[in-house]
C-alpha atoms as one frame of an Amber mdcrd trajectory, in Angstrom:
protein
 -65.738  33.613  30.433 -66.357  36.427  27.742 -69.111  36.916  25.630 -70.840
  39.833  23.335 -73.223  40.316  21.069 -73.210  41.177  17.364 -75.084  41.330
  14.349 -74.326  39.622  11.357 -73.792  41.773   8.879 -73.695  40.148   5.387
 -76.867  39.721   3.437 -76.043  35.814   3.019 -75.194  35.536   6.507 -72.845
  32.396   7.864 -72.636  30.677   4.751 -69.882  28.031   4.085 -67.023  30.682
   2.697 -67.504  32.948   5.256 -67.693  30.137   7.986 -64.487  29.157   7.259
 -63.228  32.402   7.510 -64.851  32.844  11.403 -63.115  29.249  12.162 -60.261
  29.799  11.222 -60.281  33.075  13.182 -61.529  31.020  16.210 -58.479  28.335
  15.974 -55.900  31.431  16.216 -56.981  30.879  20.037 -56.359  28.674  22.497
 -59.513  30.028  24.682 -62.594  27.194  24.033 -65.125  29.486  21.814 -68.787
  29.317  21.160 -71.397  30.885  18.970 -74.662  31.092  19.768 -78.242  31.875
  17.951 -81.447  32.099  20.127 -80.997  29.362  22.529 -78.368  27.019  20.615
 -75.180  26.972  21.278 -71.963  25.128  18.991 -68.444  24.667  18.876 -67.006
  28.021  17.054 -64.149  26.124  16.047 -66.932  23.376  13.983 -67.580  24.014
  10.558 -70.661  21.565  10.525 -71.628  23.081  14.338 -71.493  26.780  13.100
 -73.720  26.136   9.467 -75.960  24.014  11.300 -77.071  27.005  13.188 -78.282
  28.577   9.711 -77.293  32.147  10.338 -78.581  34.849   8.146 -77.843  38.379
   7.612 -79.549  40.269   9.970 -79.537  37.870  12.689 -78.051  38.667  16.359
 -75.671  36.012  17.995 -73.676  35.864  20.607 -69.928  35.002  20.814 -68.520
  33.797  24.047 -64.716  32.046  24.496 -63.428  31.137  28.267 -59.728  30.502
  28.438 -56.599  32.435  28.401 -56.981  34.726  25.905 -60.721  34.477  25.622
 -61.563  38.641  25.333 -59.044  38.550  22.210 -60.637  35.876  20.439 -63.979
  37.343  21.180 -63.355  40.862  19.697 -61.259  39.607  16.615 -64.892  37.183
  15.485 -67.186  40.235  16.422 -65.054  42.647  14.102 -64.567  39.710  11.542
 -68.473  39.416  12.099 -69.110  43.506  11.787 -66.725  43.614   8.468 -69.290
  41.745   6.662 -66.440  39.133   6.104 -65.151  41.366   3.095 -67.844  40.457
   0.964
């Protein structure tokens, strides 16, 4: 298991466009990945599961993946995360 923490850096936060785009990063992998805000914890591969966790800019999470190539799908969402998702 990997994990890290990172700041979201995109005044709107997790918001449906760039949710997709941190999906869709997390189903390049075959590792299982998570997100988590405070104490909750969702599928990072769940569109529904990641907006449900209402992620602003600003706020800290944590991304952990266990599985084979868990440390590259953690780094590629935390610099998809500190890019600001290109907005």
């Amino acid at each position: 298991m990997y994990m890290k923490d990172v700041t979201v850096q995109n005044k709107v936060g997790l918001h449906a466009r760039p949710a997709t785009f941190f999906i869709q990063k997390a189903n390049e992998y075959k590792a299982s990945v998570w997100v988590e805000k405070e104490e909750r914890r969702v599928n990072a591969k769940s569109l529904l599961g990641v907006l449900s966790l209402g992620i602003i800019g600003g706020t800290n999470i944590k991304i952990i993946a266990d599985g084979s190539d868990e440390e590259a799908a953690v780094n590629a969402l935390v610099d998809l995360v500190d890019s600001g998702f290109e907005e």
